[in-house]
C-alpha positions as CSV (number, residue, x, y, z in Angstrom):
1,X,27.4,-15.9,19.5
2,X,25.7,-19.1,19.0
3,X,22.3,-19.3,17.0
4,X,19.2,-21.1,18.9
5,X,17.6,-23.7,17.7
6,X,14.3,-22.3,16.0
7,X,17.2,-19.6,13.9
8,X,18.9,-22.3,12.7
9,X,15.8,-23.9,11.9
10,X,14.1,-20.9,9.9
11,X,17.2,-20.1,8.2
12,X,17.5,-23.4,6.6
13,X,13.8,-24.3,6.0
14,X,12.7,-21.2,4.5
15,X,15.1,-20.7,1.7
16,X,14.5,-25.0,1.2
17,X,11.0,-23.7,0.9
18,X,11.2,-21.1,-1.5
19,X,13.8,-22.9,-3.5
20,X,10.9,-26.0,-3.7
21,X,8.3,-23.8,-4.8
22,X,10.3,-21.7,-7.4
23,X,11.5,-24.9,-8.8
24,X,8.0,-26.0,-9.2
25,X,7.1,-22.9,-11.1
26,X,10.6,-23.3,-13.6
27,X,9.2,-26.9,-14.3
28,X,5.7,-25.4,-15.3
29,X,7.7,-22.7,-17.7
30,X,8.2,-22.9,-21.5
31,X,11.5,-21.5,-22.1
32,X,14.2,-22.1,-18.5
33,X,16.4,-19.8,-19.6
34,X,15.4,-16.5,-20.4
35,X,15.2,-13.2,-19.2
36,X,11.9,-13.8,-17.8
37,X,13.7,-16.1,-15.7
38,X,16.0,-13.8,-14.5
39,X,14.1,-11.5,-13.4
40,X,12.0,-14.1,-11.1
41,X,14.8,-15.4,-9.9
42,X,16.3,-12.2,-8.6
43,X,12.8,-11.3,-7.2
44,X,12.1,-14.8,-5.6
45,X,15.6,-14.0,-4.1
46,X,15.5,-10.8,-2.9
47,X,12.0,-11.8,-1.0
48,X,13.2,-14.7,0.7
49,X,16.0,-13.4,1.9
50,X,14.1,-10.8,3.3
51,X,11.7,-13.3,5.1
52,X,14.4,-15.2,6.6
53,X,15.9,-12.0,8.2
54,X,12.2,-11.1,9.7
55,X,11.5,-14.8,10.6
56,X,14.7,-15.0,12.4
57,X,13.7,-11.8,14.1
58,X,10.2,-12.8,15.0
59,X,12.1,-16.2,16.4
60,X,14.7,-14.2,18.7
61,X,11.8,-12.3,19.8
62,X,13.4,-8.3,18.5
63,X,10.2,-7.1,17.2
64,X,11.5,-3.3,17.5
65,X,14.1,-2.3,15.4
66,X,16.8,-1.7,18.1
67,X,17.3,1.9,16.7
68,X,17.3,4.4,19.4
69,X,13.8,5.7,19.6
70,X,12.8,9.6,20.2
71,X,11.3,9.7,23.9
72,X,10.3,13.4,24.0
73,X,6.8,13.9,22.7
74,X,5.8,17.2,20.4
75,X,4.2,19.6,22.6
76,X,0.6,20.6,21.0
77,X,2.3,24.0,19.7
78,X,5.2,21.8,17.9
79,X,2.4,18.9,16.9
80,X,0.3,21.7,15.0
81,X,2.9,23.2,13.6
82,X,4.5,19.8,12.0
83,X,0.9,19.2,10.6
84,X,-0.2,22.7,9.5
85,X,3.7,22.3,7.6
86,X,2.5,19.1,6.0
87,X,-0.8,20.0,5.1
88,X,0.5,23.6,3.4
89,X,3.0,21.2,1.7
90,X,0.6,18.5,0.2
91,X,-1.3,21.3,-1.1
92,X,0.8,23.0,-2.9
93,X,2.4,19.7,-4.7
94,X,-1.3,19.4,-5.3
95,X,-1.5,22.6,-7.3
96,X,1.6,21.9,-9.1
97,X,0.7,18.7,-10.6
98,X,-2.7,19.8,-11.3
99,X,-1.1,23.0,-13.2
100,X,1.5,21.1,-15.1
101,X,-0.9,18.8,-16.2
102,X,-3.2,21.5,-17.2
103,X,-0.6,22.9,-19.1
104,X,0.7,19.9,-20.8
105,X,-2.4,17.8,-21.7
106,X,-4.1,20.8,-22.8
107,X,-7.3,19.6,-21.7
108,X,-10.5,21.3,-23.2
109,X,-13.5,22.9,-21.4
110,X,-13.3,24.3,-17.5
111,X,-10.7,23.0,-15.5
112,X,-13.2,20.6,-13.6
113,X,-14.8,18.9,-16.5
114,X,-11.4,18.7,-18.1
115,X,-9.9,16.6,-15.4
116,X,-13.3,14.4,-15.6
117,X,-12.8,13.5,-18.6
118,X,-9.1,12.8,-18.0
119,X,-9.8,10.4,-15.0
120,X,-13.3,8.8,-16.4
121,X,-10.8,6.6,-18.3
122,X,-10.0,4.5,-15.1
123,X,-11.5,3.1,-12.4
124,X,-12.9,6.3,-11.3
125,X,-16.5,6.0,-13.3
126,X,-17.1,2.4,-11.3
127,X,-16.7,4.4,-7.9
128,X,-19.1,7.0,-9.2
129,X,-21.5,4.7,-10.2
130,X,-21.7,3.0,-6.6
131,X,-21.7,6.0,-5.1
132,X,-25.0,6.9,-7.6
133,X,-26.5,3.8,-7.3
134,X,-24.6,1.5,-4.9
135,X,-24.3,-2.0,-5.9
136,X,-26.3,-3.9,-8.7
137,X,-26.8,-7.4,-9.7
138,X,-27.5,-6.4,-13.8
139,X,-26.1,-5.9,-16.8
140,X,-22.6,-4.6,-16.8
141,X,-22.6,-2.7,-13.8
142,X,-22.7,-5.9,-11.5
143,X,-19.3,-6.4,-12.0
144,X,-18.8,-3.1,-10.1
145,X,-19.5,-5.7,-6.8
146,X,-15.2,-6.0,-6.6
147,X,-15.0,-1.7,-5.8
148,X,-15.3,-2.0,-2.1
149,X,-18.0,0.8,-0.4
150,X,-16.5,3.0,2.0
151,X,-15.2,5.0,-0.7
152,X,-17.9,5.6,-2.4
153,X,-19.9,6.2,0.4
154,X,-17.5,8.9,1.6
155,X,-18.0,10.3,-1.9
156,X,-21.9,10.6,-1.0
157,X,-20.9,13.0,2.0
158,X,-19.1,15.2,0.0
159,X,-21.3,15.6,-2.9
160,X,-24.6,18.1,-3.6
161,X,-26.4,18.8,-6.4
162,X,-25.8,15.3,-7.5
163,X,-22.4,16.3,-8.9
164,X,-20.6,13.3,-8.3
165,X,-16.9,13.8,-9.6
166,X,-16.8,17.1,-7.9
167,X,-17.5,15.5,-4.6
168,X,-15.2,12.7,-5.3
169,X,-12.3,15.1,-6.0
170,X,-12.6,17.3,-3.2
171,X,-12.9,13.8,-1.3
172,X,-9.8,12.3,-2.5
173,X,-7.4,16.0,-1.5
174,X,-9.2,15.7,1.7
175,X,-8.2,12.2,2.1
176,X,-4.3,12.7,1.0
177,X,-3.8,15.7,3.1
178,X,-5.2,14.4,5.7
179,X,-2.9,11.1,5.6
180,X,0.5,13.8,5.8
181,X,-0.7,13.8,9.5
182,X,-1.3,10.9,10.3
183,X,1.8,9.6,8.9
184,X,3.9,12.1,10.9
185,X,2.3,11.0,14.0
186,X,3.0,7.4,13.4
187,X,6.7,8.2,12.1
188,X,6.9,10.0,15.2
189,X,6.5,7.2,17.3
190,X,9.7,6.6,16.3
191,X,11.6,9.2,14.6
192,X,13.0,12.8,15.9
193,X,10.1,15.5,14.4
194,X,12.5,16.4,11.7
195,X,12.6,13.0,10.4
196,X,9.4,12.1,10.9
197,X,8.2,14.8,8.6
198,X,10.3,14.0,6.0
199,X,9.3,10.5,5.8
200,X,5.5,11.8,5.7
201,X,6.8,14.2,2.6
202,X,8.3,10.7,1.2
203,X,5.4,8.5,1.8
204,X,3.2,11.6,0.0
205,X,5.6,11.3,-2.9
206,X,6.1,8.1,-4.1
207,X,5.5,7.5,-7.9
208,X,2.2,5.3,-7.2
209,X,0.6,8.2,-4.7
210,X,0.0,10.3,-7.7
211,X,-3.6,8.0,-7.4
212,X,-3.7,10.3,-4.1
213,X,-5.3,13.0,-5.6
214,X,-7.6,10.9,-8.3
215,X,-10.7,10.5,-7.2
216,X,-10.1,6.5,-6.0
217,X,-10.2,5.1,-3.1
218,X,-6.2,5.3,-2.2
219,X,-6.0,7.9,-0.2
220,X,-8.7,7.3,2.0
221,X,-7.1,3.2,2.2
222,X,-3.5,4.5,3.0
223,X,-5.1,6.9,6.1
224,X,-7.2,4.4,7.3
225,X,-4.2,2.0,7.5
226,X,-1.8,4.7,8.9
227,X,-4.1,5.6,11.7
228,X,-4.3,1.5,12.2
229,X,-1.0,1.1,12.6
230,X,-0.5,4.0,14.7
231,X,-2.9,3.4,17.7
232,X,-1.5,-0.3,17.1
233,X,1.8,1.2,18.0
234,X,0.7,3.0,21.0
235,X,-1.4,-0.1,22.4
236,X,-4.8,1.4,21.8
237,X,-5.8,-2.0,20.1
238,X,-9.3,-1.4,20.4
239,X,-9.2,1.9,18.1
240,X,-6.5,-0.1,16.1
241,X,-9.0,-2.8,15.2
242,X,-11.5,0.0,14.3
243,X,-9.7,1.0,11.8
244,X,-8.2,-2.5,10.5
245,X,-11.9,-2.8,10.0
246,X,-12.7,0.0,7.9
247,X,-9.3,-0.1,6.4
248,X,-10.5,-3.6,5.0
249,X,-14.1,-2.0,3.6
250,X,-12.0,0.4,1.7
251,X,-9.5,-1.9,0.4
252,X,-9.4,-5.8,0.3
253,X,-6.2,-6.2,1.6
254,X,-6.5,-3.8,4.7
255,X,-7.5,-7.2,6.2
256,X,-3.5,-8.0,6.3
257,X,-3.4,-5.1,9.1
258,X,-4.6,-8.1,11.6
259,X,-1.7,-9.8,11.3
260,X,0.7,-6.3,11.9
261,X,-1.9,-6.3,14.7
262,X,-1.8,-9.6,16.5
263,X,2.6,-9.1,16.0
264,X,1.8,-5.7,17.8
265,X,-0.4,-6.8,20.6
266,X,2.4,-10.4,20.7
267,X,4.7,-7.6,21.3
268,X,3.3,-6.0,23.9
269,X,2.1,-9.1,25.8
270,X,5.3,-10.6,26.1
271,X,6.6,-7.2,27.4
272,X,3.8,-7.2,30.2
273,X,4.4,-10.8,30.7
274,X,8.0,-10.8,31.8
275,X,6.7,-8.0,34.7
276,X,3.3,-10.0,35.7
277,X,2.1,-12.9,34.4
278,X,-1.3,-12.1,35.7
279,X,-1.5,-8.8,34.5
280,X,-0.4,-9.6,31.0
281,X,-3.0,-12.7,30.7
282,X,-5.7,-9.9,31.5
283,X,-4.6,-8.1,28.2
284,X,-5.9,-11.1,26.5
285,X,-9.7,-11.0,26.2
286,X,-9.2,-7.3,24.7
287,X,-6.6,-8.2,22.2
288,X,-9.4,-11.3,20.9
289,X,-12.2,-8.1,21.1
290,X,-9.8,-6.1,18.9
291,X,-8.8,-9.0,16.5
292,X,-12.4,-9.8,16.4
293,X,-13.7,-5.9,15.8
294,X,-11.0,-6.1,13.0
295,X,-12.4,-8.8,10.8
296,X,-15.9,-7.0,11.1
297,X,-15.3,-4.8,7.6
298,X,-14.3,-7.7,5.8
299,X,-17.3,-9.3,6.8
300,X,-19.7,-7.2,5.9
301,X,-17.9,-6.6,2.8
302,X,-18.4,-10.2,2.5
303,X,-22.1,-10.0,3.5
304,X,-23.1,-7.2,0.5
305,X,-21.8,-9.8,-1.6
306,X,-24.3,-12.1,-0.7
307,X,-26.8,-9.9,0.1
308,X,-26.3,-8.2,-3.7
309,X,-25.6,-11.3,-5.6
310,X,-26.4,-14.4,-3.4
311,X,-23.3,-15.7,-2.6
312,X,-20.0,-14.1,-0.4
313,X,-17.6,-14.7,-2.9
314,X,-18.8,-13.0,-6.3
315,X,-16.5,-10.5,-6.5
316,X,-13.6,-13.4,-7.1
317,X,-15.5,-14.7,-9.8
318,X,-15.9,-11.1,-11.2
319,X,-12.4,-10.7,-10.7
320,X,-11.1,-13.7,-12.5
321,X,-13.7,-13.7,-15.5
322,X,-13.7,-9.9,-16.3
323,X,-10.0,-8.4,-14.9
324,X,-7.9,-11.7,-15.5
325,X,-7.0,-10.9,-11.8
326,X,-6.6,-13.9,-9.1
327,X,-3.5,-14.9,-6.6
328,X,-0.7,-16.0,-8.2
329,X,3.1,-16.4,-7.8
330,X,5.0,-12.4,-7.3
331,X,7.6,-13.6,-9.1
332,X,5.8,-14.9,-11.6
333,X,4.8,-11.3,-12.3
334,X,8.7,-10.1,-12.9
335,X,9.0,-12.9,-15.3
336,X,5.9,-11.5,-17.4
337,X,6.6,-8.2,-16.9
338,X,10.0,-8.3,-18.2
339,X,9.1,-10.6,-20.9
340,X,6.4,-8.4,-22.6
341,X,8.7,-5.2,-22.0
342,X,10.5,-6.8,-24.8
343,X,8.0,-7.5,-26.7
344,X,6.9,-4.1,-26.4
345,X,10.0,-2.7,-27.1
346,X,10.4,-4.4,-30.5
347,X,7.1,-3.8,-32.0
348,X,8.4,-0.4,-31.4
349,X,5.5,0.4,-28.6
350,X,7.0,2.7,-26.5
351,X,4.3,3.8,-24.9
352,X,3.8,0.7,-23.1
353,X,7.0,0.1,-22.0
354,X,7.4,3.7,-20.3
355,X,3.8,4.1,-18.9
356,X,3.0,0.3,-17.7
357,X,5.9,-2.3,-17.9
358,X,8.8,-0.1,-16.6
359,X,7.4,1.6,-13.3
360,X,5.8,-1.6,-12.7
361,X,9.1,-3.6,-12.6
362,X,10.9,-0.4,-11.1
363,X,8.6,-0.4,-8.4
364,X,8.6,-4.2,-7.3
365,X,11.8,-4.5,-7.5
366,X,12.5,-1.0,-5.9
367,X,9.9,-2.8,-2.9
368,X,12.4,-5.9,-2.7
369,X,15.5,-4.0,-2.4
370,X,14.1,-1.3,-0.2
371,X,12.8,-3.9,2.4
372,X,15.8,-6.2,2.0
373,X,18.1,-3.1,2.9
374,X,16.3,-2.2,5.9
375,X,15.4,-5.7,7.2
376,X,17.0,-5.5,10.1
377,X,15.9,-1.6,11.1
378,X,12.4,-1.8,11.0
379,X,9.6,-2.6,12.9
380,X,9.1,-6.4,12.3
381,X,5.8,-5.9,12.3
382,X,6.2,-3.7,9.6
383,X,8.5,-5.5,8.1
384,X,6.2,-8.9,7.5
385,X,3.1,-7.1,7.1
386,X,4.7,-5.2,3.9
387,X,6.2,-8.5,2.9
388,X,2.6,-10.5,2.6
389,X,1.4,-6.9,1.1
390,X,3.8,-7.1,-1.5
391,X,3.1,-10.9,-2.2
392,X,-0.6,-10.9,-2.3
393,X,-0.7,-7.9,-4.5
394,X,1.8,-7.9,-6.8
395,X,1.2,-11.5,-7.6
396,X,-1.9,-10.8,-9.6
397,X,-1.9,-12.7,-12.9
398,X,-2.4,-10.0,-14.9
399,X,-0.7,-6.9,-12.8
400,X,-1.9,-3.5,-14.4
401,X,-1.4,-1.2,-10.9
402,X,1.8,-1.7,-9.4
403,X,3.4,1.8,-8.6
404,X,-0.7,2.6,-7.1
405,X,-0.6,-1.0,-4.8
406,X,3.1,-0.4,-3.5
407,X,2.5,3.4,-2.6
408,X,0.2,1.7,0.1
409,X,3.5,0.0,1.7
410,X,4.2,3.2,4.4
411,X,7.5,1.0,5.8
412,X,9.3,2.1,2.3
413,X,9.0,5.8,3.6
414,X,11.2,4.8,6.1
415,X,13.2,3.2,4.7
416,X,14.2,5.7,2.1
417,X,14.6,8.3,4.2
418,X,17.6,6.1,6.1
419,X,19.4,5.4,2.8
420,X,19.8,9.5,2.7
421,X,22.9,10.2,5.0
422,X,22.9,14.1,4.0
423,X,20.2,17.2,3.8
424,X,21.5,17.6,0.5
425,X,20.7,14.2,-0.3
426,X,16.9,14.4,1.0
427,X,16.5,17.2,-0.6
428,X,17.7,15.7,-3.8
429,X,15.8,12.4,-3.1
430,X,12.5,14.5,-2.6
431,X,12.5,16.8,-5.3
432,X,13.4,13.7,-7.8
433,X,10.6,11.8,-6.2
434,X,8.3,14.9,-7.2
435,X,9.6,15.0,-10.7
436,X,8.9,11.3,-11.4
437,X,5.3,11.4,-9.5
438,X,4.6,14.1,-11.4
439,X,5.7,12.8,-14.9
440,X,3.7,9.7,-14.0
441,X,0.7,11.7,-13.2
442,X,1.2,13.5,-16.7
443,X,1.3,10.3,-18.4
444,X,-2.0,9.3,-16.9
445,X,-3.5,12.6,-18.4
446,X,-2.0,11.9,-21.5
447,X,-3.9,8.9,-21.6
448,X,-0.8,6.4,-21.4
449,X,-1.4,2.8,-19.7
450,X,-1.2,4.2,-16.3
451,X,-3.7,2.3,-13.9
């Protein structure tokens, strides 16, 4: 079958592209041969391969996966069972890893003012202190203006007797079992109900989702996006740009759900188009409403900057000057991240390289080759929204939170549960993926580099 134009096209120009920008990199580095290298190389790789597959999809105009798709819906019996499953599930995970880590961290004092002073050692005491106070311009806690608000204004609902943490914690469980449904209904859209619950019990146990039941803003960012996507996926663009919105005043990258949007509502256009022209340019003022409703947390995320500090973009300095964190090169970050694994490794620190430098390069590169593999299965809008995802975040200069970024990407869910070709298979995959979330948990208790 021969190729049209625009494939050939992408096919040769974006590998040319990538090859032009990696090479500019190479000439910028020290040493051209190295492990570092490597490991940028094969990361650089990976990813642009992947983008040439979803380009090349996006040109041929096969934005669903061309899987046969389940067309009978749960009836509300079957739909609240799936969910009360889930829930019952996420809870007792939950109780699990909060007993083992009881038990192994022997913490001191009652168990809630144990576990504060186990998670007071991240970013959980900035959240707090918005939540307290909201946002200052002052002393040390200005620099609390890069925590976005939602979550800490979620935090106030949940909280009396000005106790803070304890509302913050029962916050984040409500938040993470809450996302099991919402991620079963969006799997479902696709999936049989059997598999679409065992993607939700996936998505809830990657390594990075342990930050699900810390009281940070994750799990409230990955339902937020999940219930996006999912009224995205059934055409309720309106509601879908709601929660783009608020997705994006959790997190500063739930912005990146308006371009999954616009490839959603492209979809569907050119759908409606083929049957009535007409009728499909009448969609069109309501997909600009949506897009615009979308930007509207980002904006006034925007706005408390300037309102707080006097101009919109202080957080980025804040960022830069005080976290060493602004947009760089992905596979720049494999080259680092391999690089002072070494180093760690010979001066003997241990530590390091099992609690920061090894799930972060398990994790990105575990991303690459998960997307790669199931390039041409997914939803493409999936697809090249978790590919800018995985760009934007993991090419921080100084990359601390890997595993807790990539747990966000909900397409890897799916595509783990399609490498497993046997029950005994997902059950093996699941329970290993509870082991290692709950050994990385553990290692955040025991006050490893975990971030």
């Amino acid at each position: 079958m021969r190729m049209n134009k625009p494939v050939r096209v992408i096919r040769i120009v974006v590998p040319v592209l990538c090859c032009i920008v990696f090479g500019w990199w190479l000439s910028k580095q020290d040493s051209i041969l190295s492990l570092g290298t490597l490991s940028a190389l094969l990361s650089a790789g990976l990813f642009a391969l992947t983008l040439t597959a979803a380009l090349t999809r996006l040109a041929d105009g096969r934005f669903d996966s061309g899987l046969p798709s389940c067309s009978t819906p749960d009836m509300p019996r079957q739909r609240l069972g799936a969910w009360g499953i889930l829930v019952g599930f996420g809870i007792v995970v939950t109780l699990v890893q909060y007993l083992v880590i009881s038990l192994l961290s022997r913490p001191h004092g009652d168990f809630l003012h144990s576990f504060q002073q186990l998670y007071y050692r991240s970013d959980v005491a900035h959240y707090m202190g918005i939540a307290r106070h909201w946002y200052v311009n002052a002393g040390n806690e200005r620099l609390r203006l890069v925590f976005l608000p939602l979550y800490p204004l979620a935090v106030r609902l949940t909280t009396w007797n000005k106790d803070y943490f304890t509302g913050a914690l029962i916050a984040a469980q409500v938040f993470s079992l809450a996302l099991l449904p919402a991620a079963y209904e969006l799997f479902r859209v696709d999936l049989d109900r059997r598999s679409a619950m065992a993607c939700a019990r996936v998505l809830f146990l990657l390594p990075g989702a342990a930050f699900l039941r810390v009281p940070m803003s994750e799990g409230l960012f990955l339902l937020l996006t999940l219930l996006g996507v999912l009224f995205a996926r059934k055409k309720r663009f309106l509601l879908a740009g709601l929660f783009t919105a608020l997705s994006a005043l959790t997190r500063s990258l739930g912005v990146l759900l308006l371009g999954l949007l616009f490839l959603e509502m492209l979809s569907s256009f050119l759908d409606e188009y083929r049957k009535d022209k007409q009728a499909a340019l009448r969609l069109v003022p309501g997909y600009i409403a949506s897009l615009l409703l979308g930007c509207c947390g980002t904006a006034l995320y925007l706005f408390i900057n300037w309102q707080v500090s006097g101009h919109p973009l202080t957080f980025l300095t804040y960022q830069r000057e005080n976290w060493n964190q602004q947009l760089g090169f992905f596979f720049n970050t494999a080259s680092y991240q391999v690089e002072y694994a070494f180093m760690y490794w010979n001066s003997g620190d241990l530590k390091s390289v099992l609690s920061l430098s090894l799930p972060n390069l398990v994790c990105s590169f575990g991303t690459l080759a998960l997307l790669y593999t199931d390039r041409n299965k997914m939803q493409l809008s999936y697809l090249l929204w978790a590919l800018v995802y995985f760009a934007i975040s993991i090419g921080a200069t100084w990359l601390l939170s890997g595993p807790r970024y990539l747990a966000m990407v909900f397409p890897l869910a799916l595509a783990i549960r399609r490498i497993c070709k046997t029950t005994f298979s997902e059950v093996l995959m699941e329970i290993g993926l509870l082991v290692t979330q709950t050994a990385y948990l553990l290692m955040l208790a025991l006050d490893m580099y975990v971030y």
